[in-house]
Chimera marker file (.cmm) of the C-alpha trace (Angstrom):
<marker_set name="trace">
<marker id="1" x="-9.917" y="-18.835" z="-5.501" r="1" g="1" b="0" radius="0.5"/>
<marker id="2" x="-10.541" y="-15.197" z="-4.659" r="1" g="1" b="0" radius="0.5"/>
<marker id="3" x="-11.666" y="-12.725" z="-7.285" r="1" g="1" b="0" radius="0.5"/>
<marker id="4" x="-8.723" y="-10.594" z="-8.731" r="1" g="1" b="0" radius="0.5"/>
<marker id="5" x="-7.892" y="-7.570" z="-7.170" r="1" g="1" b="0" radius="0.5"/>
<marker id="6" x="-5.254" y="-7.017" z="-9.631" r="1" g="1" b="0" radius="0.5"/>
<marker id="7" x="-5.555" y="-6.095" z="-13.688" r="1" g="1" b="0" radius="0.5"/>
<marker id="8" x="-3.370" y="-6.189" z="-16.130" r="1" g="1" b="0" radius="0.5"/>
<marker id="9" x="-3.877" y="-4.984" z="-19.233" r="1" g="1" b="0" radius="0.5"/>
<marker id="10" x="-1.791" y="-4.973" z="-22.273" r="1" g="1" b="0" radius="0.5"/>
<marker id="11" x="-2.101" y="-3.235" z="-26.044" r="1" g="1" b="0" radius="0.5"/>
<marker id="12" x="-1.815" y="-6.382" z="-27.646" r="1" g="1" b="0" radius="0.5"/>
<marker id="13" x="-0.790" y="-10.355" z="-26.561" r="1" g="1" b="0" radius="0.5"/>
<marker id="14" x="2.579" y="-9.579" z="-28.346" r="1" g="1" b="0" radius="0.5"/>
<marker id="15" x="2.984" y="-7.874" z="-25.343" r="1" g="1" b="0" radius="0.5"/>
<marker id="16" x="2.786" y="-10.901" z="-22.960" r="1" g="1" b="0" radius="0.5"/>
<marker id="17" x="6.242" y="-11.981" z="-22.895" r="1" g="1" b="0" radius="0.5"/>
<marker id="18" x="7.548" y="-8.727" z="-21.698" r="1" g="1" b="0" radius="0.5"/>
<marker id="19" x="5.302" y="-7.971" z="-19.055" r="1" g="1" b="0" radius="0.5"/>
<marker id="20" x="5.118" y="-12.316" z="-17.748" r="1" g="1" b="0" radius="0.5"/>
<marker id="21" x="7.197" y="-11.308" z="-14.335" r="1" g="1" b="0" radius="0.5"/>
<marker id="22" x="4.449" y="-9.006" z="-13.232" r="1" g="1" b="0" radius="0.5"/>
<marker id="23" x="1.581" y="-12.067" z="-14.054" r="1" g="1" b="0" radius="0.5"/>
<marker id="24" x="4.400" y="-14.737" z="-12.359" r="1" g="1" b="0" radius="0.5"/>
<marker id="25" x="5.338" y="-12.123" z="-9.520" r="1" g="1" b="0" radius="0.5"/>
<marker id="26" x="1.848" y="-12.101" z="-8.492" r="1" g="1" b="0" radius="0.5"/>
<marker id="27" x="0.703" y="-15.620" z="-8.353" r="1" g="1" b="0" radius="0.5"/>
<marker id="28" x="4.078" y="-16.343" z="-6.678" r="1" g="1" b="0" radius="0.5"/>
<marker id="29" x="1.797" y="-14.154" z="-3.977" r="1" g="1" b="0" radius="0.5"/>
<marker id="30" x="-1.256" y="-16.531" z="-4.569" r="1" g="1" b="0" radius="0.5"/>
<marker id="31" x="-2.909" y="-13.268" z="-5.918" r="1" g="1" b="0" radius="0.5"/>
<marker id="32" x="-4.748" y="-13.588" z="-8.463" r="1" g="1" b="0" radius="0.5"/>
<marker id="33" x="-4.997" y="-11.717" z="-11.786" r="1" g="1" b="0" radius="0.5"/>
<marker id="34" x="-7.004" y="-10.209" z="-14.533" r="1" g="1" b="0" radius="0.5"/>
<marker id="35" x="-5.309" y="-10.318" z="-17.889" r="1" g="1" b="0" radius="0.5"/>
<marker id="36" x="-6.264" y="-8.848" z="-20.675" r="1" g="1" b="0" radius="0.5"/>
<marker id="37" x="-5.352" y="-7.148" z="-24.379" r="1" g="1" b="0" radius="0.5"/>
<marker id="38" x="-6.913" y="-3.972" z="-25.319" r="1" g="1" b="0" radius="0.5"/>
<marker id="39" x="-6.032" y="-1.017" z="-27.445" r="1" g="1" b="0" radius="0.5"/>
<marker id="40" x="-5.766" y="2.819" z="-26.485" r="1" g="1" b="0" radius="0.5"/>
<marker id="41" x="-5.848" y="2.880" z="-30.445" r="1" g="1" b="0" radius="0.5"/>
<marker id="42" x="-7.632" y="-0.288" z="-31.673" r="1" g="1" b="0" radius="0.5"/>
<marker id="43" x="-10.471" y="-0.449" z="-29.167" r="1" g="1" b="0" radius="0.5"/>
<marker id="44" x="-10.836" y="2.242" z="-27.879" r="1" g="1" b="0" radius="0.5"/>
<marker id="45" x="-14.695" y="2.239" z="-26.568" r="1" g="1" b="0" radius="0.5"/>
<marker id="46" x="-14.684" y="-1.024" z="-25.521" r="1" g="1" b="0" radius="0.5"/>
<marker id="47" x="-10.776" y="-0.179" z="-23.436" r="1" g="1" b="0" radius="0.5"/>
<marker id="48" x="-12.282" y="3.006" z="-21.667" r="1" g="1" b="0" radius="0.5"/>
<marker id="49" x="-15.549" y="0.626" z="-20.301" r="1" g="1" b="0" radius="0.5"/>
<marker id="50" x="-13.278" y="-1.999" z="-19.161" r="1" g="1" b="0" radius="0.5"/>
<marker id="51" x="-11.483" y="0.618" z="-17.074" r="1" g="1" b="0" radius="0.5"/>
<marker id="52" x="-14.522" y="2.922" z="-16.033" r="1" g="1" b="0" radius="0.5"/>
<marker id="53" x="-15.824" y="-1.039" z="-14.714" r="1" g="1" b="0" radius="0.5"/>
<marker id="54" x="-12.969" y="-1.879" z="-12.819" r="1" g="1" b="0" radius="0.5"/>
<marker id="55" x="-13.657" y="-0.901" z="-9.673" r="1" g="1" b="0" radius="0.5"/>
<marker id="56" x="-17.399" y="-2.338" z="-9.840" r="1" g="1" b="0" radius="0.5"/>
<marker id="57" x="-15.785" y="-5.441" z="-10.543" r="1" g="1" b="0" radius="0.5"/>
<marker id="58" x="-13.060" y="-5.248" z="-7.643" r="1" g="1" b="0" radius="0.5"/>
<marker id="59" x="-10.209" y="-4.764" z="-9.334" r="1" g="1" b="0" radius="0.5"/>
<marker id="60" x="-7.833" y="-2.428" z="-6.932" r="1" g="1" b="0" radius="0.5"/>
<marker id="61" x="-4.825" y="-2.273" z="-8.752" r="1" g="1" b="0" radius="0.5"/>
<marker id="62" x="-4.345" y="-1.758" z="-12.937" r="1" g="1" b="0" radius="0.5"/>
<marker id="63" x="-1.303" y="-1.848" z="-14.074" r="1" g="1" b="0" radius="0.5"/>
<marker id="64" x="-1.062" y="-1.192" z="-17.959" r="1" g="1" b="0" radius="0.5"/>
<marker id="65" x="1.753" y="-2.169" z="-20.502" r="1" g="1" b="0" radius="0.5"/>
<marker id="66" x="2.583" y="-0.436" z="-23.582" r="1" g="1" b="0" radius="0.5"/>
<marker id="67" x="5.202" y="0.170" z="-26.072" r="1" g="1" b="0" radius="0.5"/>
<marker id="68" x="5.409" y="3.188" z="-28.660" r="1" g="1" b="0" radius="0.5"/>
<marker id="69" x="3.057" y="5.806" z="-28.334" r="1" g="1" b="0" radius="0.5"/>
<marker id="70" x="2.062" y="3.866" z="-24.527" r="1" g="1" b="0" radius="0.5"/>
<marker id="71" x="-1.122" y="5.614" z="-24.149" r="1" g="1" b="0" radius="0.5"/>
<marker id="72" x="-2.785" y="2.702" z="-22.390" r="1" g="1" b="0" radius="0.5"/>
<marker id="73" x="-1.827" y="3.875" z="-18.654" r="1" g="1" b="0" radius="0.5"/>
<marker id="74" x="-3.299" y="7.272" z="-19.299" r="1" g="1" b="0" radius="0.5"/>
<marker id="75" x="-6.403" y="5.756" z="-20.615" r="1" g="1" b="0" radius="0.5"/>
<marker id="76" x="-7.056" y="4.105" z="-17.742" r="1" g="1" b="0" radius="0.5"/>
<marker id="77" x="-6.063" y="6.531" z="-15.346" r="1" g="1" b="0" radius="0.5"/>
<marker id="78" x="-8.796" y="8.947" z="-17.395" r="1" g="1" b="0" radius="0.5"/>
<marker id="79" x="-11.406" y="6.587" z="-16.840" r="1" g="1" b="0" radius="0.5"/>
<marker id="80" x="-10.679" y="5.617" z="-13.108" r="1" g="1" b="0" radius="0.5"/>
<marker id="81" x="-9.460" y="6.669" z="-9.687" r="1" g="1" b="0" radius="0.5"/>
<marker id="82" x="-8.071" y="3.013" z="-9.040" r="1" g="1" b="0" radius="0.5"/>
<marker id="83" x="-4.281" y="3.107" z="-8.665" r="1" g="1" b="0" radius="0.5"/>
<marker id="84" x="-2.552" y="2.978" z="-12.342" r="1" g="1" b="0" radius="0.5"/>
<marker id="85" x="1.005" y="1.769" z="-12.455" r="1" g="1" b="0" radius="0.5"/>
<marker id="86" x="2.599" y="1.890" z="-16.230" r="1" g="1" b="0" radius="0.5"/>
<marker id="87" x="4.850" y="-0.521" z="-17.162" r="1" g="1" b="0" radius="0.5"/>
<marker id="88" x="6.672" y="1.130" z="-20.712" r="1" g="1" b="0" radius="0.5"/>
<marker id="89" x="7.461" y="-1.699" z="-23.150" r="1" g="1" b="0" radius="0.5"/>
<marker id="90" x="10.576" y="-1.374" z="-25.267" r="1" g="1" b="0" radius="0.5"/>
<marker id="91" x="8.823" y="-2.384" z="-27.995" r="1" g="1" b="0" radius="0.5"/>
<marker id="92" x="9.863" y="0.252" z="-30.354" r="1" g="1" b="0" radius="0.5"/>
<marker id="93" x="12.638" y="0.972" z="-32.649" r="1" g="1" b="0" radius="0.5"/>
<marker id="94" x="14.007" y="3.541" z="-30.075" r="1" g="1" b="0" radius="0.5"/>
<marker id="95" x="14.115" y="1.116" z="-27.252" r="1" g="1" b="0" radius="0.5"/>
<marker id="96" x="11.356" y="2.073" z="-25.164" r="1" g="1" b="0" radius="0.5"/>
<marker id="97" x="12.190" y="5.770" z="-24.744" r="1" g="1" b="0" radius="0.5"/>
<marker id="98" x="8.959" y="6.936" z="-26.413" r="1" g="1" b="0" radius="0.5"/>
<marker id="99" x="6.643" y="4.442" z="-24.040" r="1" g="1" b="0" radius="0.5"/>
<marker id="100" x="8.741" y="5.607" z="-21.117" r="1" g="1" b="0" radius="0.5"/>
<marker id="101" x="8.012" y="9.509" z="-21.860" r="1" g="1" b="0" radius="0.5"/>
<marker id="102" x="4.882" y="9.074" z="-23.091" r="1" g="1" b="0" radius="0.5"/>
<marker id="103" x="3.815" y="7.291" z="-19.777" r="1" g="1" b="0" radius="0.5"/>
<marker id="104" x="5.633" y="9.312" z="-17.453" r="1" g="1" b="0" radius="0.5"/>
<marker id="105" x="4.631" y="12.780" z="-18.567" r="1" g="1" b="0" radius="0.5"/>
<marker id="106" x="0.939" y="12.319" z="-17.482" r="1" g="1" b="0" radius="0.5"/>
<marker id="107" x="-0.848" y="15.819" z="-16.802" r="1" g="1" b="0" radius="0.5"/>
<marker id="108" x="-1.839" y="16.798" z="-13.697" r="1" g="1" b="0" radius="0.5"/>
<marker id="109" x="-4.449" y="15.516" z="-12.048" r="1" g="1" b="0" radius="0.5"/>
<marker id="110" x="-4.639" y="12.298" z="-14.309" r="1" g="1" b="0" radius="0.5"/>
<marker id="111" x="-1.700" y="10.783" z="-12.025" r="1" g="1" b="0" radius="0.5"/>
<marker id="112" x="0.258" y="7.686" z="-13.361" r="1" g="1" b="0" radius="0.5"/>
<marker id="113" x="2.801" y="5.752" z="-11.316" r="1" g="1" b="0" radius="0.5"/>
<marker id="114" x="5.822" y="4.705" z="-13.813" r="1" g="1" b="0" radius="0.5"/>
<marker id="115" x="7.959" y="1.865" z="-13.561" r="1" g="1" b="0" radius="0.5"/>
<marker id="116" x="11.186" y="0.685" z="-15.253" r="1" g="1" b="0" radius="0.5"/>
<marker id="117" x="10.924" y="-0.139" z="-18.991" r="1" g="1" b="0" radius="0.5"/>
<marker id="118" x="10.758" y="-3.820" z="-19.828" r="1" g="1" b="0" radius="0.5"/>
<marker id="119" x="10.619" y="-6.928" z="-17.902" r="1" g="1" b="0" radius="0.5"/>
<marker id="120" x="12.344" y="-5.054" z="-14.818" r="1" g="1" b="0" radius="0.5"/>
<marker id="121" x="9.134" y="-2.557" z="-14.713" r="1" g="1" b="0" radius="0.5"/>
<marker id="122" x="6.837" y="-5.528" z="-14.900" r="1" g="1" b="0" radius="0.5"/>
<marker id="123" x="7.704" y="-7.474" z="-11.686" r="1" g="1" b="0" radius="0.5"/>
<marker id="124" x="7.959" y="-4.008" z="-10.010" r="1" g="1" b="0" radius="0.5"/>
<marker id="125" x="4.797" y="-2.786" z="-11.298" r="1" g="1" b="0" radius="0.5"/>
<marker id="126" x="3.478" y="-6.484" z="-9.694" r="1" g="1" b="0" radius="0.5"/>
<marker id="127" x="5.375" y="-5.759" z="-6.172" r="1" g="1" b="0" radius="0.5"/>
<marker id="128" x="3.966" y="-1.983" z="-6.177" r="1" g="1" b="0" radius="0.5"/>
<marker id="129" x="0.255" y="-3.323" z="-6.605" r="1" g="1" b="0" radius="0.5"/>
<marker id="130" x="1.308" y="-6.245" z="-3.675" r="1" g="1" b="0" radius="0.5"/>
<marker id="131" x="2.290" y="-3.296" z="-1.639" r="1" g="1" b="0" radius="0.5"/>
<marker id="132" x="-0.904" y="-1.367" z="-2.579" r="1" g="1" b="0" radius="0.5"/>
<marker id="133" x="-3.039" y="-4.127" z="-1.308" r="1" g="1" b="0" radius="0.5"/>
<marker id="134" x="-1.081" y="-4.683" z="1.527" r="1" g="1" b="0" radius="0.5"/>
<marker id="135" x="-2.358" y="-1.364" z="3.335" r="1" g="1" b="0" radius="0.5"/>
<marker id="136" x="-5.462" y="-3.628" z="3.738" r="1" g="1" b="0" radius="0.5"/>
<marker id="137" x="-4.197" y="-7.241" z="3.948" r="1" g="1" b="0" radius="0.5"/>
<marker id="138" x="-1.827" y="-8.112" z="6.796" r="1" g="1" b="0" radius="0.5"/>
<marker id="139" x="-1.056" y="-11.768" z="5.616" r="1" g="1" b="0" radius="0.5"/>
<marker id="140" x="0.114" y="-9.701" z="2.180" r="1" g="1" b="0" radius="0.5"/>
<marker id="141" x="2.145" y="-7.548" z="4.387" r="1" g="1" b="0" radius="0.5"/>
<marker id="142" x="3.547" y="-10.825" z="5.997" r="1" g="1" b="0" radius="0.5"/>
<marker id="143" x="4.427" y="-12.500" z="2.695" r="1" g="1" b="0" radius="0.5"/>
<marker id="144" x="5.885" y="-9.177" z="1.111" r="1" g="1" b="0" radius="0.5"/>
<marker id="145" x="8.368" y="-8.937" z="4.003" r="1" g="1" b="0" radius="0.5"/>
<marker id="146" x="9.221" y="-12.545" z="3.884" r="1" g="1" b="0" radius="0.5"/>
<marker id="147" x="10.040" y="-12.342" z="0.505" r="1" g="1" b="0" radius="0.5"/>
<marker id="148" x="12.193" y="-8.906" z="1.044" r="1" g="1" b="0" radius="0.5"/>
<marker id="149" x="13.800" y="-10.937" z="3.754" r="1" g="1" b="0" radius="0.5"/>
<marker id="150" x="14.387" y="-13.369" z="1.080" r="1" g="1" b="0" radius="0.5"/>
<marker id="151" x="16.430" y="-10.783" z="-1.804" r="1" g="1" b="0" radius="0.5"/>
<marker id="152" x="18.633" y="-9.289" z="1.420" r="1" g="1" b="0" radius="0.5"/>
<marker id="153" x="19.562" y="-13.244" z="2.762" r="1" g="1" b="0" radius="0.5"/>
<marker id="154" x="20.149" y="-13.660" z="-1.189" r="1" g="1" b="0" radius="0.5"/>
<marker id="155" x="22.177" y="-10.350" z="-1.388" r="1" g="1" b="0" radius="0.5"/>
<marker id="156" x="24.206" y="-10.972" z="1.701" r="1" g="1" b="0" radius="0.5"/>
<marker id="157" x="25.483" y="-14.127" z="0.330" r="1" g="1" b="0" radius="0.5"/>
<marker id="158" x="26.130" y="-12.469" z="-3.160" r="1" g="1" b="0" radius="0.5"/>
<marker id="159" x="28.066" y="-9.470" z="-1.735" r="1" g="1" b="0" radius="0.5"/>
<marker id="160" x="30.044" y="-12.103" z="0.652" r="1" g="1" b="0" radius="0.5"/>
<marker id="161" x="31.023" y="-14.444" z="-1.824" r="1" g="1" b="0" radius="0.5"/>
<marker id="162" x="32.787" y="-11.421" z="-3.825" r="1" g="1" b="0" radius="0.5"/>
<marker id="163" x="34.699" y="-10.130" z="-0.875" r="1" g="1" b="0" radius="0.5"/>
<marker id="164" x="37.963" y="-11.542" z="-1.103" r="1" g="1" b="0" radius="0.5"/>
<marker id="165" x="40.008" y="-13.155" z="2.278" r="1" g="1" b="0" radius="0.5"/>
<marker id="166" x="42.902" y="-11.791" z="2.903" r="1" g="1" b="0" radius="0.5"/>
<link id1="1" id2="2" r="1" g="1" b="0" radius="0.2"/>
<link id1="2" id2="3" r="1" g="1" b="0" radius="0.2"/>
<link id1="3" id2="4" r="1" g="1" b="0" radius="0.2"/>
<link id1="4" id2="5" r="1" g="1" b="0" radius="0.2"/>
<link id1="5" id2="6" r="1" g="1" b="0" radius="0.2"/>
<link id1="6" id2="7" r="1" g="1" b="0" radius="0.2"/>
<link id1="7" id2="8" r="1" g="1" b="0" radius="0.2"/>
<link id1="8" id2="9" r="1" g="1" b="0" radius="0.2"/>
<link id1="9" id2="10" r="1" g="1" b="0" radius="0.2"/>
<link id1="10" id2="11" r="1" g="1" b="0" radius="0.2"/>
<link id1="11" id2="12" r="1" g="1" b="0" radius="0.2"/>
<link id1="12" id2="13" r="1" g="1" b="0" radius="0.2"/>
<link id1="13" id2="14" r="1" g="1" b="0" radius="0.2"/>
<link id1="14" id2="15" r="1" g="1" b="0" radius="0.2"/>
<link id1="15" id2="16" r="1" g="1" b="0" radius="0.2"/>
<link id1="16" id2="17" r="1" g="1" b="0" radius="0.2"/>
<link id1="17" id2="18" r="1" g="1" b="0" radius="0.2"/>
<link id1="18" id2="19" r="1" g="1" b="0" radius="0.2"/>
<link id1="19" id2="20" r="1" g="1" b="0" radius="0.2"/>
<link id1="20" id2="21" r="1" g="1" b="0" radius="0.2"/>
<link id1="21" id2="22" r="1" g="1" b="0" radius="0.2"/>
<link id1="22" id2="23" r="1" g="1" b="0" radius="0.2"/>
<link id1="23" id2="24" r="1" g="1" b="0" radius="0.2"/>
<link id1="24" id2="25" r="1" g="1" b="0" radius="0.2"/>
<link id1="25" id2="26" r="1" g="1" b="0" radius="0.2"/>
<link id1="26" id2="27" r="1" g="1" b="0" radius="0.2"/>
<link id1="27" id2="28" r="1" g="1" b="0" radius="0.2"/>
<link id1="28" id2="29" r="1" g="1" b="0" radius="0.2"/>
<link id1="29" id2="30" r="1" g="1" b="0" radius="0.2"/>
<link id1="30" id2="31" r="1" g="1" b="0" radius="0.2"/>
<link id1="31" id2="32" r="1" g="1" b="0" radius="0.2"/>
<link id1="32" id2="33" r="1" g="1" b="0" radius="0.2"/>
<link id1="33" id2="34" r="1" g="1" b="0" radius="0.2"/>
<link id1="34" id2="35" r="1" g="1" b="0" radius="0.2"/>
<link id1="35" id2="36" r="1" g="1" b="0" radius="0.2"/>
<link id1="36" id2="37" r="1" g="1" b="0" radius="0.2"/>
<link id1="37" id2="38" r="1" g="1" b="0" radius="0.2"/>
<link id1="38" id2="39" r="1" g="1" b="0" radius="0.2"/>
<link id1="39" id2="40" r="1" g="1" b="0" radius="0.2"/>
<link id1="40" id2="41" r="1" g="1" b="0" radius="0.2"/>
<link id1="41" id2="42" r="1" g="1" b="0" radius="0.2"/>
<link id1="42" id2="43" r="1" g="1" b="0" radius="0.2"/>
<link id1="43" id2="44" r="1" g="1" b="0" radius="0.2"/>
<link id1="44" id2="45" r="1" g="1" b="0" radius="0.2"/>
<link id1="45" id2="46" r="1" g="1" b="0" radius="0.2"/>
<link id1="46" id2="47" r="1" g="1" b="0" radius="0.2"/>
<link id1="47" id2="48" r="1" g="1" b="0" radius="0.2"/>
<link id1="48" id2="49" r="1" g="1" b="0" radius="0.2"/>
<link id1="49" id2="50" r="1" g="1" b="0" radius="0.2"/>
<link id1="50" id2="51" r="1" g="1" b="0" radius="0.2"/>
<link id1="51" id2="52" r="1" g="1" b="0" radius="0.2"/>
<link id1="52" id2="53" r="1" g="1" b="0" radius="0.2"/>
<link id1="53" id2="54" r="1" g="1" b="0" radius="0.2"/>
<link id1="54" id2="55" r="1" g="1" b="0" radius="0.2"/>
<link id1="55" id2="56" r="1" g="1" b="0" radius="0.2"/>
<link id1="56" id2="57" r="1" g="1" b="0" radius="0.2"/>
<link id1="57" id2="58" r="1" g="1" b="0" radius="0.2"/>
<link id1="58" id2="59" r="1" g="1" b="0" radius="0.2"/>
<link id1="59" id2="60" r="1" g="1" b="0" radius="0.2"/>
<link id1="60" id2="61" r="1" g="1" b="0" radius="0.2"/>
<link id1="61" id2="62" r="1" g="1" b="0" radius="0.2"/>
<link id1="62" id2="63" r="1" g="1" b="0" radius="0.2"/>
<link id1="63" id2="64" r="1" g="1" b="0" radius="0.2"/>
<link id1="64" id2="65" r="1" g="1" b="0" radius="0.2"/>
<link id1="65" id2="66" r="1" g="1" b="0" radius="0.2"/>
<link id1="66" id2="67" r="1" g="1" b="0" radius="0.2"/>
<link id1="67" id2="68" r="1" g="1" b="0" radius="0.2"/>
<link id1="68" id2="69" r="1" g="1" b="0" radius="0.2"/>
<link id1="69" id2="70" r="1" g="1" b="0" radius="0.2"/>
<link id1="70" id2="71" r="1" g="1" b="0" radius="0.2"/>
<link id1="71" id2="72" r="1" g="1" b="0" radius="0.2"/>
<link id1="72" id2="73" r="1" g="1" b="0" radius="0.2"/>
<link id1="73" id2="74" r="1" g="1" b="0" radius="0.2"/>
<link id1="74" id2="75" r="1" g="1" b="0" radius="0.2"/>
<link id1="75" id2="76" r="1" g="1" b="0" radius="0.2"/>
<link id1="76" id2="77" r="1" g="1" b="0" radius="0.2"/>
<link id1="77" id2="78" r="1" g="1" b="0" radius="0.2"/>
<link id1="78" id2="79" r="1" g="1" b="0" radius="0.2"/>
<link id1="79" id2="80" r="1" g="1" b="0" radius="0.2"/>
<link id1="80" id2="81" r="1" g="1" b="0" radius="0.2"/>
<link id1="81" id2="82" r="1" g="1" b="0" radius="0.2"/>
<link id1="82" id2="83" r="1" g="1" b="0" radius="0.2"/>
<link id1="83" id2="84" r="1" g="1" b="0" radius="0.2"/>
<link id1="84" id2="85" r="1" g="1" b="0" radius="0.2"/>
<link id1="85" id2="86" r="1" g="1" b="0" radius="0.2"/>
<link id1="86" id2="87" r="1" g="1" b="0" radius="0.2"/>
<link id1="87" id2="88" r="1" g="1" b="0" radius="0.2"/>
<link id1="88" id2="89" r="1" g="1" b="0" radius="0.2"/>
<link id1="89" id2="90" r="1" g="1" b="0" radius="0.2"/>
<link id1="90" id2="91" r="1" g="1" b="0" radius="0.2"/>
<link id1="91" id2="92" r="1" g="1" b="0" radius="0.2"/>
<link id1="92" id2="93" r="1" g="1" b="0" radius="0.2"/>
<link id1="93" id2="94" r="1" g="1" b="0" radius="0.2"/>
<link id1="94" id2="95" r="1" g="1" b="0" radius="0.2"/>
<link id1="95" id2="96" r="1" g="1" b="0" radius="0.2"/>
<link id1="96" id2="97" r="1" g="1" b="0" radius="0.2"/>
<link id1="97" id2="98" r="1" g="1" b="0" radius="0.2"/>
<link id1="98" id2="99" r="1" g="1" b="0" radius="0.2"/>
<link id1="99" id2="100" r="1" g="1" b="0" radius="0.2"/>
<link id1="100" id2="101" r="1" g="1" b="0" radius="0.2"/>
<link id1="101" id2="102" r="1" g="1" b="0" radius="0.2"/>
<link id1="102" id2="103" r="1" g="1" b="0" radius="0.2"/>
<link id1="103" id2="104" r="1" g="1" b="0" radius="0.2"/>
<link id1="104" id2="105" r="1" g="1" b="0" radius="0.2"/>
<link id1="105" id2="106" r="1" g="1" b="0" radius="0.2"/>
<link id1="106" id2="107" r="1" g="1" b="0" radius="0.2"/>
<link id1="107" id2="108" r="1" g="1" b="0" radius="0.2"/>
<link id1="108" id2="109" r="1" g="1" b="0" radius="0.2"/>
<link id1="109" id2="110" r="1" g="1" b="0" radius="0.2"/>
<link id1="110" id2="111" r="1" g="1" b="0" radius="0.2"/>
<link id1="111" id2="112" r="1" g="1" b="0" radius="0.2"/>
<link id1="112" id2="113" r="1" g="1" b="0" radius="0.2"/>
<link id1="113" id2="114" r="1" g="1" b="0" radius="0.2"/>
<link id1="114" id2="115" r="1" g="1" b="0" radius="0.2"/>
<link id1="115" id2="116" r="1" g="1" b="0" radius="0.2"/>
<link id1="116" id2="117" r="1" g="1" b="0" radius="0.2"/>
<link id1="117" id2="118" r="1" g="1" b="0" radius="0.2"/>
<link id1="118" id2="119" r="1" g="1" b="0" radius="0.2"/>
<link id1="119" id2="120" r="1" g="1" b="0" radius="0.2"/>
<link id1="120" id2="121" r="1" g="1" b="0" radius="0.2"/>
<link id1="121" id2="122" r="1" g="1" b="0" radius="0.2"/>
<link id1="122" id2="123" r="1" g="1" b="0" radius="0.2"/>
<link id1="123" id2="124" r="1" g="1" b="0" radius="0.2"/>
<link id1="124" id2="125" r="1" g="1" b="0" radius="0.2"/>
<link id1="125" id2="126" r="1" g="1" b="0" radius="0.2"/>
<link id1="126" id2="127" r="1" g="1" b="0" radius="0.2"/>
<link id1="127" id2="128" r="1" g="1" b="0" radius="0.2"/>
<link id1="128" id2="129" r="1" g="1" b="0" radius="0.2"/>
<link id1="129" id2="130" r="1" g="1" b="0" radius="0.2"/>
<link id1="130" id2="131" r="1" g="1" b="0" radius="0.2"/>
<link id1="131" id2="132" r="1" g="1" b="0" radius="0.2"/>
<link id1="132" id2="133" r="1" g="1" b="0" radius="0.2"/>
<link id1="133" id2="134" r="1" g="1" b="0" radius="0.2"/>
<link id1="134" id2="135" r="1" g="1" b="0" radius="0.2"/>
<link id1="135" id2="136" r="1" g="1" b="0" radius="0.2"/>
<link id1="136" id2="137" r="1" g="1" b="0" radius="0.2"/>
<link id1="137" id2="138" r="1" g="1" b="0" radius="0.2"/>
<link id1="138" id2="139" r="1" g="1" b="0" radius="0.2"/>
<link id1="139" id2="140" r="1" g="1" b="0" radius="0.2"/>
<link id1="140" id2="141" r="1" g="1" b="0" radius="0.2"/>
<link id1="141" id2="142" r="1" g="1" b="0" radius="0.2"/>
<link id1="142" id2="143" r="1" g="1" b="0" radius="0.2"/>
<link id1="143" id2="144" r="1" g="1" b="0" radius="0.2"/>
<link id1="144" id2="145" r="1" g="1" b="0" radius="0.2"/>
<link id1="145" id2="146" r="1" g="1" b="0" radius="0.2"/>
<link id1="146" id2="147" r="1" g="1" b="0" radius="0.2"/>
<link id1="147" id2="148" r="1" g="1" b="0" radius="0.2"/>
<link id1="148" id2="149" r="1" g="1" b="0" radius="0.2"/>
<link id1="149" id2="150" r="1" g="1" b="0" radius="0.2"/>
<link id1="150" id2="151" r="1" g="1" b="0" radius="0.2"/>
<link id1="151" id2="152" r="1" g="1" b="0" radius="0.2"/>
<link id1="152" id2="153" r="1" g="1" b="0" radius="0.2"/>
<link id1="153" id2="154" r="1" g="1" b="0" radius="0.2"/>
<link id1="154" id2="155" r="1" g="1" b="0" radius="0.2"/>
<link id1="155" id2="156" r="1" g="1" b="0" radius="0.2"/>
<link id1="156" id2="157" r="1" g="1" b="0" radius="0.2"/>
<link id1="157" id2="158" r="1" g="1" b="0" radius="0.2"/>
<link id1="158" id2="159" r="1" g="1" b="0" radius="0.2"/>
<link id1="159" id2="160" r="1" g="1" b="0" radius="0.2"/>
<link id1="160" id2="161" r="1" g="1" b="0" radius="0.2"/>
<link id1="161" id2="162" r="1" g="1" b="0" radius="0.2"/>
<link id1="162" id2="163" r="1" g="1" b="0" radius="0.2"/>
<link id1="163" id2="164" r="1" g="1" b="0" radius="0.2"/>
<link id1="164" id2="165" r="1" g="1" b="0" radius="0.2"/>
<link id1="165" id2="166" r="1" g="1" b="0" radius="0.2"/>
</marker_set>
């Protein structure tokens, strides 16, 4: 199997449920992933090396999950020039609202590509990195338009069940 191109990094394994369609989305791809649990907060030394290493290690793609305070994406995207997608986790008492501004409103210069909050986010955050590596990879760019193929076939049948004969 190929070495992961693709990290994903969460603030803590809690985490792993919510974020599953990104790790699912991608091996539906046969792309593997890195997975891991570290802590803007908890760990932090240890989190900035990982991402400063990434690239060495080649990863193209991090996408980072996070709920409350969601500094995790930032992080990374402080310690790297690798693509950062931030998935915020509704994790919180508020629903996800603080993770969502607090990983949206990166500074400039420190860029930070947000998705939706929750489980939606995570399989787009996964589809956004496919699409990333697909610049470079023309059988990705093959299976990425086979599968959008796929959701419109799906769609059409949807939307034509619900239109009624007259």
């Amino acid at each position: 199997m190929p070495e992961p191109r693709v990290a994903i990094i969460m603030g803590s394994a809690n985490d792993l449920p919510r974020v599953q369609g990104a790790v699912d989305t991608l091996r539906s791809f046969d792309e593997p992933c890195e997975v891991r649990f570290l802590s803007a907060h908890r760990t932090p030394h240890e989190t900035g090396d990982y991402f400063s290493s990434a690239r060495k290690r080649g990863i193209k793609v991090i996408i980072c999950a996070a709920g409350g305070a969601a500094h995790l994406a930032g992080v990374a995207a402080a310690h790297t020039t690798l693509p950062v997608l931030g998935i915020p986790l509704d994790s919180s008492p508020i629903g996800g609202l603080d993770a969502l501004m607090s990983t949206v409103q990166m500074p400039p210069g420190i860029p930070v590509a947000t998705m939706a909050v929750g489980s939606w986010g995570a399989t787009n955050a996964a589809l956004f990195a496919l699409s990333i590596l697909a610049l470079q990879d023309e059988s990705l760019t093959e299976k990425l338009s086979s599968y959008r193929e796929k959701i419109d076939r799906k769609s059409t049948r949807l939307n034509s069940s619900h239109v009624s004969q007259s």
